[in-house]
N, C-alpha and C positions, 0 to 999 in steps of 0.2 A: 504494500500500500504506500503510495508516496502523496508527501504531504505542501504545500504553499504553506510560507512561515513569512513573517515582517517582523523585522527586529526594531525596536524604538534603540535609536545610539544615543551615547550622551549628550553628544553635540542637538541637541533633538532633531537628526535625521532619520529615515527610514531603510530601511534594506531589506530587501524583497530576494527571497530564493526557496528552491524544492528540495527536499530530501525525503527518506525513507526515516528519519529517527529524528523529530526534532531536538529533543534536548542532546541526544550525540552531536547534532550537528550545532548546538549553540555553545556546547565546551567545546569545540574546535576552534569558534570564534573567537570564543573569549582566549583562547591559549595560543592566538595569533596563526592558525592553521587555516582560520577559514577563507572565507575573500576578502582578497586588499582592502575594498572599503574598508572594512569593518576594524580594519590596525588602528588603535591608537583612540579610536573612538568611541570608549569603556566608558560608561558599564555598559553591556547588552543587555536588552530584558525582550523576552519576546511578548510581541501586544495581539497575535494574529496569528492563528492557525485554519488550514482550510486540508478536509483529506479530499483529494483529488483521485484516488482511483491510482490507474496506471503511471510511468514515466510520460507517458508523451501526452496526458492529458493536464499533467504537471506544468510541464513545458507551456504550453497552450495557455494555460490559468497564468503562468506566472508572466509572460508576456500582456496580458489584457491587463495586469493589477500593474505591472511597471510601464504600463501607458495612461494609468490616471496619473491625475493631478493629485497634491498631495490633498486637497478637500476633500476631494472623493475618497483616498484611501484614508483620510481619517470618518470617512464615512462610511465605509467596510468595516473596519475597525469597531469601531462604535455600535452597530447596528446590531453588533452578536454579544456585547458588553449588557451585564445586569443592570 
C-alpha cells in the first residue's frame, strides 16, 4: 500500500512525497537521508497522510497535491483535521 504524506518544515514550508511506510520514511528525513528539501529545515512533523492504493496511483496523487497552491493544500490538510 503506498501512501501521499506533506510534511509541515520548520521554516513553515511544505513537502509533499509517496512512500510505503510513513513514519520510516519521516526518520529518514529527519536523519538527513530523505530529500534535499527537507536538510536543514527541522523539525519535521507530518500534517497529511492520504493511502493511495498502488505506486503509480501515488505518483498520480502526488503530482495533482504539488500543483496546488499552498491554500488549497492547507485546505487538504485541514478538511481531514478534527
Amino acid at each position: 500500500m503506498w501512501y501521499l504524506y506533506i510534511l509541515r518544515c520548520g521554516d513553515g514550508t511544505f513537502y509533499t512525497g509517496i512512500t510505503t511506510d510513513v513514519d520510516k520514511r519521516l526518520e529518514a528525513h529527519r536523519s538527513g537521508r530523505g530529500a534535499k528539501y527537507t536538510r536543514g529545515r527541522a523539525p519535521l512533523e507530518v500534517i497529511y497522510r492520504e493511502c493511495c492504493g498502488t505506486h503509480s496511483d501515488a505518483l498520480k496523487r502526488e503530482m495533482e497535491v504539488k500543483r496546488l497552491s499552498r491554500e488549497e493544500k492547507q485546505t487538504l490538510i485541514f478538511s481531514v483535521r478534527p
